[in-house]
C-alpha positions as CSV (number, residue, x, y, z in Angstrom):
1,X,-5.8,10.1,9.5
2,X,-6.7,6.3,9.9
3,X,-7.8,5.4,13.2
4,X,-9.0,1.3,13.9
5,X,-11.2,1.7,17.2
6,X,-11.7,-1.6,18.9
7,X,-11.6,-3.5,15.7
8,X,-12.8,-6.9,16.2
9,X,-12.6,-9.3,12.9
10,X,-12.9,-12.5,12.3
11,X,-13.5,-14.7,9.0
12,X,-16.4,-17.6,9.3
13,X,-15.5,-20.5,11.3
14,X,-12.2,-19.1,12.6
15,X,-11.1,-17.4,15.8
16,X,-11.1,-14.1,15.0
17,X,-7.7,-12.5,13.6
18,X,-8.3,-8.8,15.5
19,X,-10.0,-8.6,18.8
20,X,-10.6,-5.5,20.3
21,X,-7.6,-3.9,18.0
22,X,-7.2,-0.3,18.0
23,X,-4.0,1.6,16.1
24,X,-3.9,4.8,14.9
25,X,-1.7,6.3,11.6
26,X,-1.1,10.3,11.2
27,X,-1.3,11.6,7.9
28,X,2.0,11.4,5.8
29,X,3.4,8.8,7.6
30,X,5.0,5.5,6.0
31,X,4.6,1.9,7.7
32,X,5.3,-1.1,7.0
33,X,3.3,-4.1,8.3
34,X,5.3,-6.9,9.2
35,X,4.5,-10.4,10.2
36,X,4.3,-14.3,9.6
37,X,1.7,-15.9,7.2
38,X,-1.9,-15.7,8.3
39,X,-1.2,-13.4,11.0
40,X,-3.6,-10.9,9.1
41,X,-1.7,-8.3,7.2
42,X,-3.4,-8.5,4.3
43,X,-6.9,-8.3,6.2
44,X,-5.5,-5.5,8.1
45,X,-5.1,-3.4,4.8
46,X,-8.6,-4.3,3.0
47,X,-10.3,-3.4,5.9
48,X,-8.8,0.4,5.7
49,X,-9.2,-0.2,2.0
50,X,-13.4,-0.6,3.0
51,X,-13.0,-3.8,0.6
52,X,-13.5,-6.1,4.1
53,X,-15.9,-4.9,7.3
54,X,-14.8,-5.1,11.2
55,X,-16.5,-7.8,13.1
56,X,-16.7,-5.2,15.7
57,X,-15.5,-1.6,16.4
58,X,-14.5,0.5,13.1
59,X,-12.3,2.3,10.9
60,X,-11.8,5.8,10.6
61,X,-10.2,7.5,7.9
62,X,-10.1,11.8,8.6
63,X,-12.9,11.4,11.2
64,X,-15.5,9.0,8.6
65,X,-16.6,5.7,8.7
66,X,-15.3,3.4,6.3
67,X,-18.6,1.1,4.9
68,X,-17.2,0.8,1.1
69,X,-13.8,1.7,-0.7
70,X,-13.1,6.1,-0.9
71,X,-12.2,7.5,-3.8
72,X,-8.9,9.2,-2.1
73,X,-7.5,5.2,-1.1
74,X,-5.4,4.0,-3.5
75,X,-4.5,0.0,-3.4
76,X,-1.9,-1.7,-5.4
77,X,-1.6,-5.6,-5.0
78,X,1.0,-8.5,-5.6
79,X,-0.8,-9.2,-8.7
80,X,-0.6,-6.1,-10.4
81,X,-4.2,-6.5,-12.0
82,X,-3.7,-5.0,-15.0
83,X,-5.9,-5.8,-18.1
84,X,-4.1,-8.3,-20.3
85,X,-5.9,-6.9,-23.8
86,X,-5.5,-3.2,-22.8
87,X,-2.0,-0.9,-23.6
88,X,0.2,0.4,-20.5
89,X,-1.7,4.1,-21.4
90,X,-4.9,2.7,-21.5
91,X,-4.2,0.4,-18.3
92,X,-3.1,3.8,-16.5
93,X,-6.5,5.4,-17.9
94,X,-8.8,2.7,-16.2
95,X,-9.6,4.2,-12.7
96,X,-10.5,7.6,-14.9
97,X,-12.1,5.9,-17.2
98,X,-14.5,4.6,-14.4
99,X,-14.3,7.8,-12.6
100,X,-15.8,9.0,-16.0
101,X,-18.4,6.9,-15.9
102,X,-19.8,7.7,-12.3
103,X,-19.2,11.5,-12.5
104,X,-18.3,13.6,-9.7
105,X,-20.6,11.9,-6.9
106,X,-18.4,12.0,-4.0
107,X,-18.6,7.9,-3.4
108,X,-17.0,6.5,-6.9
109,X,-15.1,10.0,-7.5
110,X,-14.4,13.0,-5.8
111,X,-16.8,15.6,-6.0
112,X,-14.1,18.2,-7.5
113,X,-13.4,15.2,-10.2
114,X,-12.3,17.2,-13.3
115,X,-12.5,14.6,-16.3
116,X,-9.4,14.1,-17.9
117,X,-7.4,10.7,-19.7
118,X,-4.1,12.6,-19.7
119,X,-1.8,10.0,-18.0
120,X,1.2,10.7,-20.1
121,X,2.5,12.9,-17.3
122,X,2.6,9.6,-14.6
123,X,4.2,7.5,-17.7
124,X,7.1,10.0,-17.9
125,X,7.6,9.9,-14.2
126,X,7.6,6.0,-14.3
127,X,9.6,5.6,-16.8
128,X,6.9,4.1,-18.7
129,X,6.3,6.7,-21.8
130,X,8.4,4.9,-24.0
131,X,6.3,1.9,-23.6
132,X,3.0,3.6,-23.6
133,X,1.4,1.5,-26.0
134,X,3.0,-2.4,-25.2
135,X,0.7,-4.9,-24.0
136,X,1.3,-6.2,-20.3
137,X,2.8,-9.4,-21.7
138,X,5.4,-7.5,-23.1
139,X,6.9,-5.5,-20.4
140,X,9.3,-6.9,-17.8
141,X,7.6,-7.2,-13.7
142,X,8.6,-4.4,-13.2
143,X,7.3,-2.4,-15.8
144,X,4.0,-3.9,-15.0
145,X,3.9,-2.9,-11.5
146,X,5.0,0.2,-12.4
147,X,2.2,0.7,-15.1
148,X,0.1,-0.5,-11.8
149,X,1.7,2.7,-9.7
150,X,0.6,5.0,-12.6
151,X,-2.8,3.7,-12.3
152,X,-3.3,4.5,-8.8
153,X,-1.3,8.2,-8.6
154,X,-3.3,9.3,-11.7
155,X,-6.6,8.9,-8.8
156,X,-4.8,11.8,-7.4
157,X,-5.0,9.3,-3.7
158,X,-3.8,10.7,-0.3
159,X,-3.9,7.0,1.0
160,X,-1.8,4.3,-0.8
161,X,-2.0,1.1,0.5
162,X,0.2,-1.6,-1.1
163,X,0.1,-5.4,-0.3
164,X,3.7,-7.4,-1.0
165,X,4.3,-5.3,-4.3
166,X,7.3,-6.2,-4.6
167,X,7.7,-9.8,-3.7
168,X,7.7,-11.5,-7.1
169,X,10.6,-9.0,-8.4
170,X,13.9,-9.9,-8.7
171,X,16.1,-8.1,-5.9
172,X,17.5,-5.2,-7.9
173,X,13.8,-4.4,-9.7
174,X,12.8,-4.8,-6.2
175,X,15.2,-2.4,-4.7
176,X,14.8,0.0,-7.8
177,X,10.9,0.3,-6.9
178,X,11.4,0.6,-3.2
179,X,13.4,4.0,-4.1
180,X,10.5,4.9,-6.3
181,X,7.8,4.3,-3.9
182,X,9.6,6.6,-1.2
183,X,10.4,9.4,-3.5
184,X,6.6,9.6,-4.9
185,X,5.5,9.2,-1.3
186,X,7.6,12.2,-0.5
187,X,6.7,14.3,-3.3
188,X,2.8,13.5,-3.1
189,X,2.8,14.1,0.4
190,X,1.2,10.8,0.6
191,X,0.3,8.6,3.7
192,X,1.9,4.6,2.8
193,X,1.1,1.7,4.5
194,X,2.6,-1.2,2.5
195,X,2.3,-4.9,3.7
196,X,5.6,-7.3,3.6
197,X,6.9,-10.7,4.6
198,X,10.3,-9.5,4.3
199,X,12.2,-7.9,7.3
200,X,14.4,-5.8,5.1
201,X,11.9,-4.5,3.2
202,X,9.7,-3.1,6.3
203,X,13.3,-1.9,7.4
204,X,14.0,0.2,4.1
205,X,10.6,1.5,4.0
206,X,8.6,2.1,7.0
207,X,9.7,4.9,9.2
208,X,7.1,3.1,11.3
209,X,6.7,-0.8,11.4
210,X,3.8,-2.6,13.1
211,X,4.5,-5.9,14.1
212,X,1.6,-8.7,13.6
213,X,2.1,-12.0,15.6
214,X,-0.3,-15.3,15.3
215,X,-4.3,-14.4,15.8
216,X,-5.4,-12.9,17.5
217,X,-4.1,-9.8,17.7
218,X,-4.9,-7.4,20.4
219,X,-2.6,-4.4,20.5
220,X,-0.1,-2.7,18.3
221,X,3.4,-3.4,18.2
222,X,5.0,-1.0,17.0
223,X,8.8,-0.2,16.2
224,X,9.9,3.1,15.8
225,X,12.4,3.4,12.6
226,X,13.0,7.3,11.8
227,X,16.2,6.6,9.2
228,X,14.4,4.7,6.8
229,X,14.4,6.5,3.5
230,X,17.1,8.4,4.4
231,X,20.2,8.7,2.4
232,X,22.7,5.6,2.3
233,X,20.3,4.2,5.0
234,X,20.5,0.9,3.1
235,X,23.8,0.0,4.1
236,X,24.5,1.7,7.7
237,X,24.3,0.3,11.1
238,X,21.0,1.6,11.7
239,X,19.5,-0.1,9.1
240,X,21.5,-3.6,10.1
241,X,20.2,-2.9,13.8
242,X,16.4,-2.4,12.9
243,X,17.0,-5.5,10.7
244,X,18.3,-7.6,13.8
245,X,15.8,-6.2,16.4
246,X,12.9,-7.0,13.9
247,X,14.3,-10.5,13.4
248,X,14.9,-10.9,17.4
249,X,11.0,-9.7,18.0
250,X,9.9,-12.1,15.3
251,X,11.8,-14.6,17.1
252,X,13.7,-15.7,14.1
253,X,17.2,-17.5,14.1
């Protein structure tokens, strides 16, 4: 599904962050991109996300050219980015709302876009419903990301793309939205590539895990995790093993 062919990248005045990086990801797969500060995750996932633009080389995503954002890429960030004036319903109604506005093009919306506000059905999933019509400054941080979730599923996206959701939660919100993300990934059939700091988070959620080092970076690393998401996987050996070979590659104490 997403294939980075030779991707060079750099930002001005810097050595570049990729250099003649290529990676591929199959569709339906979860990863998680782990890696130190500045070692380019979050670049890594707005250039997939057509929101930044290789250097050199390309991105392909199901055999096209990324040169702006796709309608079928969903991105959810740290900061939620919800609007502080609007309800959680008419947060979730946003992206249709603009959708709306474009019409069926086939660059803001899909071509097959059918027009439609109802959201209520992603509220009830996300436990949101009963809060339908707070204000973001009333819910807890976890409430609000979740309002952020229901944004993005209600685009109907086969790509989601998350950057450190999680990472301002407190650890059993954190852990309660983990689960979540791995069921809906599972039920939407959808492809997940969600960027972390934390070692046990890539452990819990990417069957997959591609380790970034310091700039630049010039091939994949990738670790092979095929329990994660699995049942009880949270406190087995496998999941303690994955946690200490990550920490050993990382070359943490």
């Amino acid at each position: 599904m997403i294939q980075l062919n030779a991707l060079t990248f750099a930002y001005a005045n810097q050595k570049p962050i990729f250099q003649d990086f290529s990676w591929e990801v199959q569709r339906g797969e979860t990863w998680a991109v782990l890696g130190p500060s500045g070692c380019g995750k979050s670049t890594l996932l707005y250039l997939i996300a057509g929101l930044r633009f290789p250097t050199a080389g390309n991105v392909l995503i199901n055999g096209e050219r990324i040169t702006r954002p796709r309608p079928h890429t969903g991105l959810i960030i740290q900061e939620y980015g919800l609007l502080h004036w609007a309800t959680v319903r008419e947060n979730a109604q946003l992206g249709l709302r603009i959708r709306g506005f474009y019409g069926p093009d086939g660059t803001h919306a899909p071509q097959d876009f059918q027009p439609s506000l109802n959201v209520d059905p992603w509220l009830d999933r996300l436990r949101l419903l009963p809060h339908a019509e707070k204000y973001p400054g009333q819910l807890s941080g976890g409430q609000r990301q979740r309002t952020a979730i229901a944004r993005t599923l209600a685009l109907e996206p086969d790509l989601l793309l998350m950057d450190e959701p999680f990472s301002s939660l407190d650890a059993p919100t954190r852990e309660d939205l983990q689960n979540l993300t791995l069921e809906l990934q599972g039920e939407q059939n959808l492809t997940l590539l969600i960027v972390t700091h934390t070692i046990e988070e890539a452990a819990i959620l990417g069957k997959k895990i591609l380790l970034l080092g310091e700039p630049p970076n010039t091939h994949p690393r990738v670790i092979e995790n095929p329990q994660a998401g699995s049942d009880n996987f949270r406190g087995s050996d496998a999941y303690m093993n994955i946690c200490r070979d990550l920490r050993a590659q990382m070359e943490l104490p």
